[in-house]
Every structure is written in structure tokens, then in C-alpha cells.
N, C-alpha and C positions, 0 to 999 in steps of 0.2 A: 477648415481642416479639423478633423478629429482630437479634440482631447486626448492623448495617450493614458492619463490616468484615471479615466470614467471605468470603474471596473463593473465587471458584469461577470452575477453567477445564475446559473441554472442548476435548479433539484428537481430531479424527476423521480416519481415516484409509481411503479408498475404495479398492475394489478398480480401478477403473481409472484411469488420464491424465485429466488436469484438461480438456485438450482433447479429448476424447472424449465427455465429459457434460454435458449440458444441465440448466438450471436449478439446484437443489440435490443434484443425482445422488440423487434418491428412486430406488426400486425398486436398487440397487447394495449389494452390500452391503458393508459399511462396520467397523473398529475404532475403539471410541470410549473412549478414556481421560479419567478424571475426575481431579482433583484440588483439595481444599477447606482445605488447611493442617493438615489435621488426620491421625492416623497411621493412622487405616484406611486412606487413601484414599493413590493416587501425589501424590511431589511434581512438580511440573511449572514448569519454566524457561521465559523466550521473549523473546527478543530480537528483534523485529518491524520491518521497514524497509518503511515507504511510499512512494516514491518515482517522480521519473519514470523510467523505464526504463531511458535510456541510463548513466545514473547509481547501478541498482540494485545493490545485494549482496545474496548470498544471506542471506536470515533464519535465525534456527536457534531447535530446539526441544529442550529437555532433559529427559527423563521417565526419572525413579530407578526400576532395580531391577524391570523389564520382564520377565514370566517368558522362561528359555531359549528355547522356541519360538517367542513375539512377536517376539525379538531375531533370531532366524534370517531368520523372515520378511520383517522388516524392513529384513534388509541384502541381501537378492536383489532388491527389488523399487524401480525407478526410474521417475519420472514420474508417481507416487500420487496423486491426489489429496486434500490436505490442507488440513482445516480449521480455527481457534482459533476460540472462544469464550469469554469472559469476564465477570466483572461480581461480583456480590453476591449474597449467599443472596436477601436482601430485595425487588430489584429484577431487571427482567429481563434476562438475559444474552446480551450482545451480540455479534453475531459480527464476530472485529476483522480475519481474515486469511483470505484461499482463496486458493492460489496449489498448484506441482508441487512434488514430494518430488525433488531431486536425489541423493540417498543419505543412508546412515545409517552413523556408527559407535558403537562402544561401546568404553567406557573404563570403568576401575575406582577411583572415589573414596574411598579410607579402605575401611570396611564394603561403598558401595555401586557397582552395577555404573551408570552414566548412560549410557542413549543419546540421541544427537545427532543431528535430523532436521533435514539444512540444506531449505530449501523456498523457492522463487522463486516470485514473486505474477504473473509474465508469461512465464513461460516455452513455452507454447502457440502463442505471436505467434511466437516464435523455427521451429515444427516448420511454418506453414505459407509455403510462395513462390510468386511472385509474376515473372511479363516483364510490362513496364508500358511504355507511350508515350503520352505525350500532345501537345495540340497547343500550340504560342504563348495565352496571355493565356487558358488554363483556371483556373478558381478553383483554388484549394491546397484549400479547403474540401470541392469537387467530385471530388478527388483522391482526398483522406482518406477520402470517403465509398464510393468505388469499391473502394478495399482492402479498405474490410470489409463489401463487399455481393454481393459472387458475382461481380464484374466485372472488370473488366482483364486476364482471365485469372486469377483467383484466388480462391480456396475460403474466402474470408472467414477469419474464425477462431472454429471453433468451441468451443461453450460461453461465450461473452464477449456479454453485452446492449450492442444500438447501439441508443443512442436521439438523432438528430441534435440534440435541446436539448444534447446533451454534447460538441458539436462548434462551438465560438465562435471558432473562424476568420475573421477581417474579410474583406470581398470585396475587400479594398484590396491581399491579400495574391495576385498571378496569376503564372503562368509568364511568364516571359521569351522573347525572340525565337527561342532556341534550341528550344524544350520543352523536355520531359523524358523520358528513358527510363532504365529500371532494371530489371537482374532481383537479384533473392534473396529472403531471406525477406521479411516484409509488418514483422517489427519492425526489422528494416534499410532498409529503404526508407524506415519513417514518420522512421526519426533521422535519415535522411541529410538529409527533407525539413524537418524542424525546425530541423537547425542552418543551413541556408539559408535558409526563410522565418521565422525567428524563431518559432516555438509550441511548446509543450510535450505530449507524449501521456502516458496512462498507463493501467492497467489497474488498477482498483480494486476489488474481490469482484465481479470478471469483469464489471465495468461498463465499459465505454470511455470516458475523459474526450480531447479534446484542445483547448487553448487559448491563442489567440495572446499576445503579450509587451506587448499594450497593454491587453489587456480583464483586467476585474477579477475578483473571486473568483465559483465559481459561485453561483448562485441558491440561497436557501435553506440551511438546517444550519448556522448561524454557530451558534459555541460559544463561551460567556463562560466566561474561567479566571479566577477573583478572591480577592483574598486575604481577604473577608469571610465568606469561608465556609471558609475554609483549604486552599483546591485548590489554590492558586498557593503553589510553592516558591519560583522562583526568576523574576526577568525579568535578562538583561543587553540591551543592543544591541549590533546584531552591524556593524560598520563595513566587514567584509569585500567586502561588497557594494556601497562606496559606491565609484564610477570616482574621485575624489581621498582619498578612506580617509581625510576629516576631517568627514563627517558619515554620522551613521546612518542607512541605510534598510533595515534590518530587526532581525530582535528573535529571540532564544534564549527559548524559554519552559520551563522545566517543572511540571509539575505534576505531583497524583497521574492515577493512572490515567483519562485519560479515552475512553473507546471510541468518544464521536461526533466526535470529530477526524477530521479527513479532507483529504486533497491536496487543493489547489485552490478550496478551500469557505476561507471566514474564520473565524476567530479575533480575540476581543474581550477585549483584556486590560481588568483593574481593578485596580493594582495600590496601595495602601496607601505603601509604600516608598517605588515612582519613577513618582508619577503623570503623568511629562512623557512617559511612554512607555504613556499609556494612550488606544490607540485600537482600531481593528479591522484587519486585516493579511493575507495570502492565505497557504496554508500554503505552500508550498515541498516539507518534507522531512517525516518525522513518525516516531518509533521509541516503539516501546511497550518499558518493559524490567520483566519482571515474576517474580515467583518466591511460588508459594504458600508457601512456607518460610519467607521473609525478610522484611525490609523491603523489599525492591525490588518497589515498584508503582507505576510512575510513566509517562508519557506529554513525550514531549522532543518539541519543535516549533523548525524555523527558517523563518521567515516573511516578508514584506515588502511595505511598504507599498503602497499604492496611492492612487489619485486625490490624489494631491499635486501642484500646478497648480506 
């Protein structure tokens, strides 16, 4: 029988820009690094941020001891697109990150040589712009959907799935008497439009989410983290969030690795400890921080509540 905890991650790294290829960039051809904890194989680092965008850092990737060649290649070439995958020998391995390669360095650890592929999950939204004008009392919904459909003058963003269920924008959200116009990119237009109508955008394995500040988490993929099976490390609450910072509305989670976490989507704690802190909650933020080497295999969540009257 299978080891349950032999982990296994795959990086692939494509021969072009993440906005340049559609679907999974089949027919491209591709570098694909393995690592399973064990010494045949590469060791392989990754530090993962999900996030909304305006708020993103870049992610990084650490892969030991890369022959000379790989590493040449891989410090000439900007905007790559790059993929993680992870999971278990036993189960199947999930793909946790596809975002652009902003550069690579190398550095010399003790024996080994590590290179370091910083990588951004929305950086495509950044290469396309956007002149935009609209009229008095257009929906913001109406808007959002025009930037990523060939309209307003703008080339959508390629490689990135719109599907409008991923756009829960209230109608109650319209321009004002002014309208609005803006040129730049389409990922500065959407932030300018978020922190004025209150929603949040993001780009998630080149899916498009965007969601207003009253509606709750998306449909579907809630993930239970619980301590009776031992995935939950830790819960604290997070007060940071609360406008008089004497009650909690949201929550630190970590746990081990888990890959179906996802921005936006809920999380369902059970926690044993502090079961006053056990409901379901919208993610917010989400970092995977993993290392087939070590004990770092774990999945950090900050989250917040919802539908509390």
C-alpha cells in the first residue's frame, strides 16, 4: 500500500507567456521538474500567495541543484509560464498555482546551488489596456464584464476563463452622476473600480472571480479543515478585522497542506480546542508553504465571517 504521506510536486515551466496561451498550453512545449522527498528526485520549495491582486506578492519557487544549462535558461527568460502541482503518491495531484515567471536567481546553499523562480498568478491583466467611458447609472457588473469581453476598446485578457457565475456583483452597485472614464491597464482600472464600489477581483488558475463586499462565499468547494482527522494545526481569531478591535470577525487557520482551498470559496472549521470558533467563513487570503525535504507542508488561511445579522 501506498505511503499516504510521500508528497509529490510538479513545476512546469512553458516555453511562452501565460497570456499568450490558452487553456492548459497543450501542444507548447514545456520543462517539467519533479520532486517526491526522496534523493533521486529534485528537492522543491514554494511559497504560494492567493490573493486579491491589488494586494498580491510575488510567489517563489525553490528547486536544488538544476543542471548549468536549466539555470542559464532560466535566468534569460521572463513572463514563462509556470505551473505547481501537488498532492500525494496515493491520491491525485492537484494543481495548486499557474500564474508568469518574473525572473529567476541562483544562489549557493552549503553543497547546493538553489534557484529561485519568483512567479505572479495575475500578471497578464497587468500587459493588457484599456480607454473606457461609460454612462451615469451603468451597472459596475456591466463594466466588469465589458473589460474582459473585447469591448470598451479592449482585448479582454487572454488565456484567463470568464464565466459571468464568477462575477456576483449586486445591481445595487451603478455609476454615479459623473460616469466614468479611465485608460490603463484592465488590472488598474478593475482596482481603481473595486476600491470605489466596494468588490474584490482575482485571478485564480486563470479563472476570473469578482465579488461584491456584501455577498457571501462562492458556490460550491467548501473545504472542512478539522482536528478529528488531524489536518487542523492551528485556529486563532483574527480581531484585526473587526472596526472596534474588541470582537472577532475572522479567523487564522492552518493546517496541513490542503490544495482545494481557494479565494473566495468557504472554509468550514471543526475545531476540538476552540469550538466557539467553529463555523464556515469566506477565504480572504490563502499561502501554501511547502518543501518536499522538510516538514513544511502546510496550507495558512485568513478568512471572514459572513451572514452574521
Amino acid at each position: 500500500m501506498t505511503n499516504p504521506f510521500i508528497r509529490q510536486v510538479y513545476v512546469e515551466i512553458f516555453s511562452l507567456p501565460e497570456w499568450q496561451m490558452s487553456g492548459g498550453g497543450a501542444g507548447e512545449s514545456s520543462v517539467k521538474l519533479f520532486g517526491d522527498g526522496s534523493d533521486k528526485q529534485l528537492r522543491i520549495k514554494f511559497t504560494l500567495h492567493k490573493q486579491e491582486p491589488d494586494a498580491a506578492i510575488p510567489s517563489s519557487i525553490q528547486i536544488y541543484n538544476l543542471s548549468k544549462e536549466l539555470r542559464g535558461v532560466l535566468s534569460k527568460v521572463s513572463g514563462a509560464k509556470v505551473r505547481v502541482s501537488a498532492g500525494w503518491a496515493n491520491t491525485p495531484v492537484v494543481e495548486v498555482f499557474t500564474g508568469s515567471m518574473l525572473y529567476a536567481t541562483h544562489q549557493r546553499e552549503g553543497a547546493d546551488i538553489v534557484t529561485t523562480l519568483f512567479v505572479l498568478s495575475n500578471w497578464g491583466s497587468h500587459q493588457v489596456f484599456c480607454s473606457i467611458t461609460f454612462a451615469p447609472g451603468t451597472l459596475i457588473s456591466d463594466i466588469v464584464k465589458s473589460l474582459l469581453s473585447n469591448k470598451a476598446g479592449t482585448s479582454g485578457l487572454p488565456g484567463v476563463t470568464i464565466d459571468t457565475k464568477n462575477i456576483t456583483i449586486s445591481d445595487e452597485y451603478v455609476l454615479g452622476n459623473q460616469g466614468y472614464t479611465a485608460i490603463g491597464s484592465v488590472a488598474k482600472v478593475l482596482t481603481e473600480l473595486a476600491r470605489i464600489y466596494r468588490f474584490t477581483w482575482w485571478i485564480n488558475q486563470n479563472v476570473f472571480y469578482a465579488s461584491d463586499d456584501l455577498a457571501g462565499p462562492l458556490l460550491g468547494g467548501e473545504v472542512t479543515i478539522s482536528s478529528k482527522n488531524g489536518n487542523l494545526l492551528r485556529a486563532e481569531p483574527m480581531l484585526a478585522l473587526a472596526p472596534d478591535r474588541s470582537t472577532a470577525t475572522g479567523i487564522t487557520i492552518t493546517s496541513l497542506f490542503e490544495p482545494r482551498l481557494q479565494p473566495g470559496f468557504a472554509v468550514k472549521l471543526e475545531s476540538e480546542l476552540n469550538s466557539q470558533l467553529n463555523r464556515s467563513y469566506i477565504i480572504l487570503n490563502l499561502t501554501h508553504v511547502c518543501d518536499t525535504h522538510s516538514d513544511a507542508w502546510i496550507s495558512q488561511v485568513e478568512a471572514l465571517m459572513y451572514g452574521v445579522v
